[in-house]
C-alpha positions as CSV (number, residue, x, y, z in Angstrom):
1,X,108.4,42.4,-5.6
2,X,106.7,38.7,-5.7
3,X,103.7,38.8,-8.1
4,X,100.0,38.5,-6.3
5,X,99.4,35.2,-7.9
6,X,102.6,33.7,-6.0
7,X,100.5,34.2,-2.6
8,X,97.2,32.1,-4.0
9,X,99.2,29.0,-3.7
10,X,97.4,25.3,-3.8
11,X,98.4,25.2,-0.3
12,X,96.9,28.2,1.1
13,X,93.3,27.3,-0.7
14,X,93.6,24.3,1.2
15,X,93.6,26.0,4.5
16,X,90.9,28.0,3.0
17,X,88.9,25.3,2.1
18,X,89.6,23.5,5.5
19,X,89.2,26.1,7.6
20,X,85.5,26.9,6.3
21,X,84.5,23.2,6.4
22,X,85.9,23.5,10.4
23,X,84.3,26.2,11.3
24,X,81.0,26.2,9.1
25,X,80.5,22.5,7.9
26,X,77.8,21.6,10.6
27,X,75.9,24.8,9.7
28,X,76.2,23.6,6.1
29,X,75.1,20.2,7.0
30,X,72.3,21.3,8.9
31,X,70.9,23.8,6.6
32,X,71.2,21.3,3.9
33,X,69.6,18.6,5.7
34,X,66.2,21.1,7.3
35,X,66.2,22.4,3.1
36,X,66.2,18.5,1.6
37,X,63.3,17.8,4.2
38,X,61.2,21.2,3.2
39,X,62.0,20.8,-0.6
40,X,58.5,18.6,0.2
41,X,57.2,20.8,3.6
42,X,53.4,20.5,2.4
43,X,53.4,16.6,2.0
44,X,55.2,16.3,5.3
45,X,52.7,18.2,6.9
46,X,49.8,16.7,5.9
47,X,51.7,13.5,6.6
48,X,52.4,14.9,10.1
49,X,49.1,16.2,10.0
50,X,46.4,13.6,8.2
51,X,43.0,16.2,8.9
52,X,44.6,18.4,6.6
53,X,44.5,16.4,4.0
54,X,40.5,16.5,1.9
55,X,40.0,13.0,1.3
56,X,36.6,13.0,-1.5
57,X,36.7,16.6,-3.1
58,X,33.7,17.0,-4.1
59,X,31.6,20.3,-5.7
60,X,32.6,23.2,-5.6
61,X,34.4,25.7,-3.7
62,X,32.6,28.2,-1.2
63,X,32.8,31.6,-2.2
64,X,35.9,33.7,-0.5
65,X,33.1,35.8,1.4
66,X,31.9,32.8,3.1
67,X,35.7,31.6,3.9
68,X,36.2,34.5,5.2
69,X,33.1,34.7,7.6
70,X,33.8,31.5,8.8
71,X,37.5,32.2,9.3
72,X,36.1,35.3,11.5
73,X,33.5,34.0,13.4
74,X,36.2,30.8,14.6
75,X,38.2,33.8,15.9
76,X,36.2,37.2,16.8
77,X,38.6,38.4,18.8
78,X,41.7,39.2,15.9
79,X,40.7,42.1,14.2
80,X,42.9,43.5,11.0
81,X,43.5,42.0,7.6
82,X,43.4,38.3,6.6
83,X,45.1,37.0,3.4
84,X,43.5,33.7,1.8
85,X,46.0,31.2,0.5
86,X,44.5,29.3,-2.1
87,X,44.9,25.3,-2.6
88,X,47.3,24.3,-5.2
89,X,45.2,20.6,-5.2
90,X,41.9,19.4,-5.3
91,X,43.0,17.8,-1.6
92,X,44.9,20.4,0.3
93,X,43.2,22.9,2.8
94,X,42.7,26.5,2.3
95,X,45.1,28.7,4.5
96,X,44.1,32.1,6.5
97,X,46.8,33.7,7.4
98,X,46.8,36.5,10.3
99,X,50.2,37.8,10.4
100,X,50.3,39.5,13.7
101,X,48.3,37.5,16.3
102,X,48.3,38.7,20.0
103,X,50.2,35.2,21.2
104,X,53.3,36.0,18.9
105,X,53.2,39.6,18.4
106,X,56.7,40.1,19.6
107,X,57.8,37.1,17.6
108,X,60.4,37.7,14.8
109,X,57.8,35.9,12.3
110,X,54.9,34.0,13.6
111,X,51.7,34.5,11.7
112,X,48.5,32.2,12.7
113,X,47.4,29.7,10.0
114,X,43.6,28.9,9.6
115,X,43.3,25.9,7.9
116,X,39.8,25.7,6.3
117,X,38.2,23.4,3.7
118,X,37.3,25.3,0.8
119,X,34.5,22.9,-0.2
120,X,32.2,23.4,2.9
121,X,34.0,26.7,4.7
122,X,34.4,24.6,7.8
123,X,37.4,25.9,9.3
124,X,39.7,22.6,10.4
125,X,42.5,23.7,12.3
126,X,44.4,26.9,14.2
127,X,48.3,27.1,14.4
128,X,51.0,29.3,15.0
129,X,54.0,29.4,12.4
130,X,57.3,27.5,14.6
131,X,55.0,25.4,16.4
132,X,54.5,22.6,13.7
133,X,57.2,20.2,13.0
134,X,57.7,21.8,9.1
135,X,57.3,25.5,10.2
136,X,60.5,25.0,13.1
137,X,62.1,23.2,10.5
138,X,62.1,26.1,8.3
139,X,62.9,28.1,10.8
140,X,66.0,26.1,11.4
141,X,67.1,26.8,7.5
142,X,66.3,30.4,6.8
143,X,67.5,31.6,10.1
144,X,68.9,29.0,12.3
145,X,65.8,29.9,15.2
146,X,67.9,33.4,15.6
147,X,65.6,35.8,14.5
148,X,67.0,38.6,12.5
149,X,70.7,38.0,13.8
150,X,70.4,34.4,11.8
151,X,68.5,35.3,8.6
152,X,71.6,37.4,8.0
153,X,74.2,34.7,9.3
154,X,72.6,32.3,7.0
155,X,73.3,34.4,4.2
156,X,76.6,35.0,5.0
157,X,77.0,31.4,5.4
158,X,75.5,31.0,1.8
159,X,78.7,33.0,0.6
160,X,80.6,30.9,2.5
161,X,79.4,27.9,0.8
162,X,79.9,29.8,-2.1
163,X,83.4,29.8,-1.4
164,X,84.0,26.3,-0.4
165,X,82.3,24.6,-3.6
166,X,84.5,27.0,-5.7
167,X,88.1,26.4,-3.5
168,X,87.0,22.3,-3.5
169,X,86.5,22.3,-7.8
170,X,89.8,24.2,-7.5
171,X,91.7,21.8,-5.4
172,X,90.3,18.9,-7.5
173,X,90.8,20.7,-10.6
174,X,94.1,18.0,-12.1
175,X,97.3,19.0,-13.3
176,X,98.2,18.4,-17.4
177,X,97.4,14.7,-18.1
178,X,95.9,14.0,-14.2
179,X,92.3,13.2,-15.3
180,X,92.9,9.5,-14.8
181,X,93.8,10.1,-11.2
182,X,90.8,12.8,-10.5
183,X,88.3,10.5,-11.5
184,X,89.8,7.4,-9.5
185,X,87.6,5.6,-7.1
186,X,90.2,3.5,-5.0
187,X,87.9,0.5,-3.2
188,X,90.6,-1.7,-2.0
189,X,92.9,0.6,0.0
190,X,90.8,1.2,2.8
191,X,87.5,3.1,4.4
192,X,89.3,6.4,4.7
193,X,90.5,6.6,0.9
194,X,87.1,5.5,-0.4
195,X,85.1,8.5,1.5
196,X,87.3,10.9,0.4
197,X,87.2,9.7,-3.2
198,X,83.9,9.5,-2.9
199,X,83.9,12.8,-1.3
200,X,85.5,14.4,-4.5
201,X,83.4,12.7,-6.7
202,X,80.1,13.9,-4.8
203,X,81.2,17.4,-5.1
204,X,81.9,17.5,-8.5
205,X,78.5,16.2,-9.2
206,X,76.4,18.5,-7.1
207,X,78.8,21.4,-7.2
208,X,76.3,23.5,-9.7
209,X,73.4,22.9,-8.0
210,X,75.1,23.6,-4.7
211,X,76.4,27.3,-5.9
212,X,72.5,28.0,-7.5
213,X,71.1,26.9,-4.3
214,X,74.0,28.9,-2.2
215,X,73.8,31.8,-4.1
216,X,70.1,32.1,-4.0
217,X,70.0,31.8,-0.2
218,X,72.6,34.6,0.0
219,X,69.9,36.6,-2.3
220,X,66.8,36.1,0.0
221,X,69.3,37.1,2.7
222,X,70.6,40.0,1.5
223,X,67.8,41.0,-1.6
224,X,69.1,44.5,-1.7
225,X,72.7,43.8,-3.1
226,X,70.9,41.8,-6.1
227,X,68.7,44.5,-6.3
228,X,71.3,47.1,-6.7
229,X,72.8,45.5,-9.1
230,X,69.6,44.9,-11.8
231,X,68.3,48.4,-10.4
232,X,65.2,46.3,-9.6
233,X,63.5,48.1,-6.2
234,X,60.7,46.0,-4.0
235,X,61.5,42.6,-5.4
236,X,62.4,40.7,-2.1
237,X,60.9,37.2,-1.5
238,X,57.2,37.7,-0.2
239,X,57.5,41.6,-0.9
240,X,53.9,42.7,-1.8
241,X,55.2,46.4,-3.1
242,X,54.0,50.2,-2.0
243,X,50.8,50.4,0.4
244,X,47.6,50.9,-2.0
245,X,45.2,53.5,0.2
246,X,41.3,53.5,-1.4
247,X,40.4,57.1,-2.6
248,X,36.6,56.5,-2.6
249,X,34.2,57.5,-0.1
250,X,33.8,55.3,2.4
251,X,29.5,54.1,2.2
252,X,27.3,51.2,4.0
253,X,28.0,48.7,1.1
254,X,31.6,47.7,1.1
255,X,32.3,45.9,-2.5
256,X,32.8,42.1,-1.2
257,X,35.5,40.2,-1.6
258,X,34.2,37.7,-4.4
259,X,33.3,40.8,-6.8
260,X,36.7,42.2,-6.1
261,X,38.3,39.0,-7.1
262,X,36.1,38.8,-10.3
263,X,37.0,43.0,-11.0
264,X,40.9,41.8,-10.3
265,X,40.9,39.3,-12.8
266,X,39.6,42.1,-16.3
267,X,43.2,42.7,-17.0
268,X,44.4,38.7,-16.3
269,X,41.2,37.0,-17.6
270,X,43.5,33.6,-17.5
271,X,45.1,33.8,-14.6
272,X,44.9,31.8,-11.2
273,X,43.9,32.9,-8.4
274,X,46.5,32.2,-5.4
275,X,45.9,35.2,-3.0
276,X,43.8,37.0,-1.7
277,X,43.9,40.1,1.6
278,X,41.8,41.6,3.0
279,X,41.6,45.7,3.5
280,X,42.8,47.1,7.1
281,X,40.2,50.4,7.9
282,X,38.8,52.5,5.8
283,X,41.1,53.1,3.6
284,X,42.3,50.0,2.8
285,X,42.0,47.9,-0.7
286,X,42.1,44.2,-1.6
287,X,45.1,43.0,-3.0
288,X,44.5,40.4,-5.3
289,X,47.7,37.8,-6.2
290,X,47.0,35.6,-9.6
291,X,49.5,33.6,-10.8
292,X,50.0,34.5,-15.2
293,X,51.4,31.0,-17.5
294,X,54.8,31.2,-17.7
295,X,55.7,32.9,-14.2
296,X,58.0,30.7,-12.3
297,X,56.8,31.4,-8.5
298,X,54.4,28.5,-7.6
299,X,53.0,30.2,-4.5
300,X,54.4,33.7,-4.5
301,X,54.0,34.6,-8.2
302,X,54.1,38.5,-8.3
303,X,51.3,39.5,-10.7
304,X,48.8,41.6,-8.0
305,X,45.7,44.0,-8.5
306,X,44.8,46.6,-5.6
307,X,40.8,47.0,-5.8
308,X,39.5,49.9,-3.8
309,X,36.9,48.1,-1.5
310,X,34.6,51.6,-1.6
311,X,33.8,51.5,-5.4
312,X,35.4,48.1,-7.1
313,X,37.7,49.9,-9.0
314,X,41.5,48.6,-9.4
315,X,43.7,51.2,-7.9
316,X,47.0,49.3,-9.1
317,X,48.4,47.0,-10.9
318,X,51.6,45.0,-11.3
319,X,52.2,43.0,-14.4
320,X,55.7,40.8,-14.7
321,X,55.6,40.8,-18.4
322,X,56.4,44.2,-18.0
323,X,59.4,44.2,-15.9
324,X,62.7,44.7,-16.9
325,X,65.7,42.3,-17.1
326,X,66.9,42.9,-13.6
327,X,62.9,42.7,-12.0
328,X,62.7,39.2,-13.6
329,X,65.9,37.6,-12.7
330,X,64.6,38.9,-8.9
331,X,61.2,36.8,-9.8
332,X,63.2,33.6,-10.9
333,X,65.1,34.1,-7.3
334,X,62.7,32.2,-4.7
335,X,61.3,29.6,-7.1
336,X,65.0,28.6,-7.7
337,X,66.0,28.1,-4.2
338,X,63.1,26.3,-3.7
339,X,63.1,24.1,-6.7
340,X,59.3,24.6,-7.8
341,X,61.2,26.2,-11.1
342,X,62.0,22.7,-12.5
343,X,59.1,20.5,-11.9
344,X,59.0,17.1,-9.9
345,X,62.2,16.1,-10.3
346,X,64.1,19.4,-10.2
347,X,62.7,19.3,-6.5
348,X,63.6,15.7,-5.8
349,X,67.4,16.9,-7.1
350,X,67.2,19.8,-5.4
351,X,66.3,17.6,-2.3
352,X,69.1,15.0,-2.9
353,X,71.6,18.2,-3.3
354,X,70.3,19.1,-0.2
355,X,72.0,15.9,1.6
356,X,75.7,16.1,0.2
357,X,77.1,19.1,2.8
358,X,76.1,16.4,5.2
359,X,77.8,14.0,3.7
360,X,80.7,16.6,3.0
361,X,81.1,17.7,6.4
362,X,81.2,13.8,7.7
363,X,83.6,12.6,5.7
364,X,86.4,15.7,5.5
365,X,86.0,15.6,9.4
366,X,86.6,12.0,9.7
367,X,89.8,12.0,7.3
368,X,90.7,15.1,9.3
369,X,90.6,13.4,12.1
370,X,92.5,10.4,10.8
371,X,95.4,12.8,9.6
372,X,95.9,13.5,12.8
373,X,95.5,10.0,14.5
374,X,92.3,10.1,16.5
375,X,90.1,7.9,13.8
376,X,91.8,4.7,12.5
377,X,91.8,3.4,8.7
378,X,90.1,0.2,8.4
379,X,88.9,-2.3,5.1
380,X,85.6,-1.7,3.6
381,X,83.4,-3.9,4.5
382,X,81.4,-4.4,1.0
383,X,79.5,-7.4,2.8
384,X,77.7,-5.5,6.0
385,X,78.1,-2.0,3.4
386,X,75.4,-4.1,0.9
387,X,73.2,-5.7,3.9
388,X,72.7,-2.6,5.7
389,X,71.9,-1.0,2.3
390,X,68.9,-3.1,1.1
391,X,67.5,-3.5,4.8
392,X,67.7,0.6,4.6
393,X,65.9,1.1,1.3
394,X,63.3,-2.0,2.7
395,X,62.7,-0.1,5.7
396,X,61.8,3.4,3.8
397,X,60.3,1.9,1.2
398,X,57.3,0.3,3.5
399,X,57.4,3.6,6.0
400,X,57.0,6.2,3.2
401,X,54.2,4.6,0.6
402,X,52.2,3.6,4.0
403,X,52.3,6.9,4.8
404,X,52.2,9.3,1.8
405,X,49.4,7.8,-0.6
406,X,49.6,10.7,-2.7
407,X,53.2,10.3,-3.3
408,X,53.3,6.6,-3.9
409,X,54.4,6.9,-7.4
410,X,57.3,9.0,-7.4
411,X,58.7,7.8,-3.7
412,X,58.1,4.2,-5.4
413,X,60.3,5.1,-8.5
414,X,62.7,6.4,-6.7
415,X,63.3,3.9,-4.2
416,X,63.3,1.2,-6.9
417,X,66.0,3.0,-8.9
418,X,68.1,3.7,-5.9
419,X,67.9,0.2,-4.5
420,X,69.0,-1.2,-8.3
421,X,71.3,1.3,-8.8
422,X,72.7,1.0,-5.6
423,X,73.3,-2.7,-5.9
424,X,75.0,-2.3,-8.9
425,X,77.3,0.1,-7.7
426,X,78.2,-2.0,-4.7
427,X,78.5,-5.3,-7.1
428,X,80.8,-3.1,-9.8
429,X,83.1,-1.9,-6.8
430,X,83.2,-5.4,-5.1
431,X,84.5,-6.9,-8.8
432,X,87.2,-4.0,-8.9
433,X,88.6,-5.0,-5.5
C-alpha cells in the first residue's frame, strides 16, 4: 500500500495553491486592499469629513449628562439606550451611538452615529453606519456587503488564506543547497520572470504578518472555535457579557450618568474612560467601559462596571487582570487584526501587508495567463518603471500632506523613505542588468 506522504506531492500543492489563488485571489485582494485603507478609517474620515475634525480644543469637556441631553433633544423621537464613545484625541468628536434606529432596523448592522463636540455639547453631525465612504468600506472587509452569509464567508476565506501563505512558503521552500536560486531576483530576462520573482520574494516577507492577520479574521469570524479551545466564554469582538438588571427600587431621582461614571471608576481609580451606555427601562444599569495600562484593545478594551442607575451601586464587574490564559489571548484577538497592538508603525505594516494579496493575485494571474499564451513576455522597461515611480510618489506626496495635517509627519517619512529607497532599488537592479 503507497505511504500517505507519496500523495502530498510538490505537484499536487501546486494545484492547491493555484487553484485557491483562482478561485479566491480577488476576494483576497479586495479584502486586503478595503483592510490597508481602514488600518487608518478615523483619519480618512475626518479627511472625508473636515467638520469632524475640532480645530482649537479648548477647556474642558461637558459633562456626559449634558452630551447626553443634547444628543436627545437633536433626536426626540429614538427612545432606548445610547452608548457614548469617548475621543481618543484632543481633536476628534464624541460619538453617540443608537444601535437600532427605525431607518435600518432590519439592517444586518446599521447603528446611527451622533457626532458631538465634547467641548460645547453641540451635536455636529447624524449618520447611519454603511452610508459613509469608511463605514461601506468596512463593510466590504468584514463581510463583503452580505450580511451574515459574508461575515462567515470571510472567515472561511481567512482559512483559505491560511492555506495559501502556508502551500506558497512550501513551494518556495529550496531543495539541499537551492538558497542561491530561492533568493534570485532575475531583472534581465524579461517582465514575466521579474513579477514572479518578485512575487516569491513579497510573500516571504509578509508571510507572518499575512497568517496573524488571516488567522485573526478567521477568529472574529468564527469566535466560538477559539473559544472552545481556551474554555474562554463571551469573549467575541464587541461582546459586552451577560445582561446586568438593577435590583433597586425604582424612585424620582435616577443616579445621573456623571456620578455613575465617577462610582465606576472606585475599583479602577487610573483607568480611562472610553464608554459609556445608557440604561433601557427600569431595570436597566449603566455599563461603564475604562480602558486599564497594559490592555491591548484601543477602543474596545474589556474592563466594564454595571452601576445600578436606582441607588449608584456597582452591580458587576469585569477585571482582565483576572482572566485566565485562554480569556486573554481572546483580548489580544481584535487589537491584533487591527494593528492598534503595535503602535504607529505596527499599523502602517499592517497597512502595507494589507496591499501584497493584491499584488499576489496580479501577478500569479498574469504569469498564469502567460503559461497559457494569452499575455506575452516583454523587457522591463527600468526607464518608464523609474519615471512613473517618482511622478507617483510626487503626486501622493502633495495630495496626502495637503489633506491630512495631522498626519504630516509620519505620511512625510514614509514617502521620503519610499521614494529613496525606491530609487535605489530601481538604480541597484538597472546596474545588475
Amino acid at each position: 500500500m503507497p505511504r500517505l506522504a507519496n500523495y502530498f506531492t510538490r505537484a499536487l500543492w501546486l494545484k492547491v495553491h493555484l487553484y485557491i489563488a483562482l478561485w479566491g485571489g480577488f476576494f483576497f485582494a479586495l479584502i486586503g486592499l478595503t483592510g490597508s485603507l481602514n488600518v487608518y478609517r478615523a483619519e480618512l474620515d475626518t479627511l472625508l469629513n473636515p467638520k469632524l475634525v475640532i480645530e482649537n480644543p479648548q477647556g474642558q469637556y461637558q459633562s456626559l449628562d449634558k452630551i447626553v441631553a443634547a444628543v436627545k433633544a437633536a433626536h426626540p423621537d429614538r427612545h432606548g439606550s445610547w452608548t457614548l464613545e469617548m475621543p481618543q484625541s484632543p481633536n476628534e468628536m464624541l460619538t453617540a451611538w443608537f444601535e437600532k434606529p427605525q431607518e435600518t432596523y432590519f439592517d444586518y448592522y446599521a447603528p446611527l452615529m451622533v457626532s458631538v463636540n465634547p467641548y460645547t455639547a453641540e451635536v455636529v453631525d447624524s449618520r447611519f453606519w454603511g452610508s459613509t465612504a469608511m463605514t461601506w468600506l468596512l463593510d466590504v472587509h468584514t463581510q463583503l456587503k452580505l450580511d451574515q452569509f459574508g461575515w462567515q464567508a470571510v472567515g472561511v476565506l481567512g482559512g483559505l488564506m491560511m492555506l495559501s501563505i502556508c502551500t506558497g512558503l512550501y513551494l518556495w521552500w529550496p531543495a539541499a543547497g537551492g538558497f542561491r536560486q530561492a533568493f534570485a531576483l532575475r531583472v534581465n530576462q524579461g517582465m514575466m520572470r521579474l513579477l514572479m520573482d518578485l512575487h516569491r520574494w513579497l510573500g516571504l516577507l509578509s508571510a507572518g504578518a499575512l497568517l496573524v492577520l488571516a488567522f485573526t479574521g478567521l477568529q472574529l469570524s468564527y469566535p466560538q472555535i477559539l473559544e472552545g479551545l481556551t474554555g474562554a466564554q463571551d469573549m467575541g469582538h464587541g461582546n459586552n457579557g451577560r445582561p446586568v438588571l438593577s435590583t433597586a427600587r425604582p424612585n424620582n431621582r435616577p443616579v445621573p450618568l456623571e456620578a455613575a461614571e465617577f462610582m465606576a471608576r472606585g475599583p479602577f481609580p487610573r483607568a480611562t474612560l472610553r464608554r459609556v451606555t445608557t440604561p433601557v427601562g427600569e431595570n436597566g444599569t449603566y455599563r461603564i467601559n475604562l480602558r486599564q495600562s497594559g490592555e491591548a484593545n484601543q477602543k474596545h478594551p474589556f474592563t466594564m462596571v454595571w452601576i445600578d442607575r436606582w441607588s449608584g451601586q456597582i452591580k458587576s464587574v469585569r477585571d482582565p487582570g483576572l482572566f485566565s490564559s485562554g480569556e486573554r489571548l481572546m483580548t489580544w484577538m481584535w487589537p491584533l487584526h487591527t494593528g492598534e497592538a503595535l503602535g504607529e508603525m505596527g499599523r502602517f505594516a499592517w497597512f502595507i501587508a494589507g496591499l501584497c494579496p493584491a499584488y499576489f493575485y496580479v501577478s500569479g494571474l498574469l504569469h498564469w495567463l502567460h503559461k497559457r499564451g494569452v499575455v506575452r513576455d516583454r523587457p522591463v522597461r527600468w526607464d518608464w518603471l523609474k519615471t512613473g515611480a517618482l511622478e507617483l510618489t510626487d503626486k501622493c506626496h502633495n495630495l496626502t500632506l495637503a489633506s491630512l495635517p495631522h498626519l504630516q509627519t509620519l505620511l512625510k517619512r514614509a514617502l521620503q523613505l519610499s521614494r529613496l529607497w525606491g530609487e535605489r532599488l530601481v538604480d541597484w537592479l538597472e546596474k545588475r542588468q
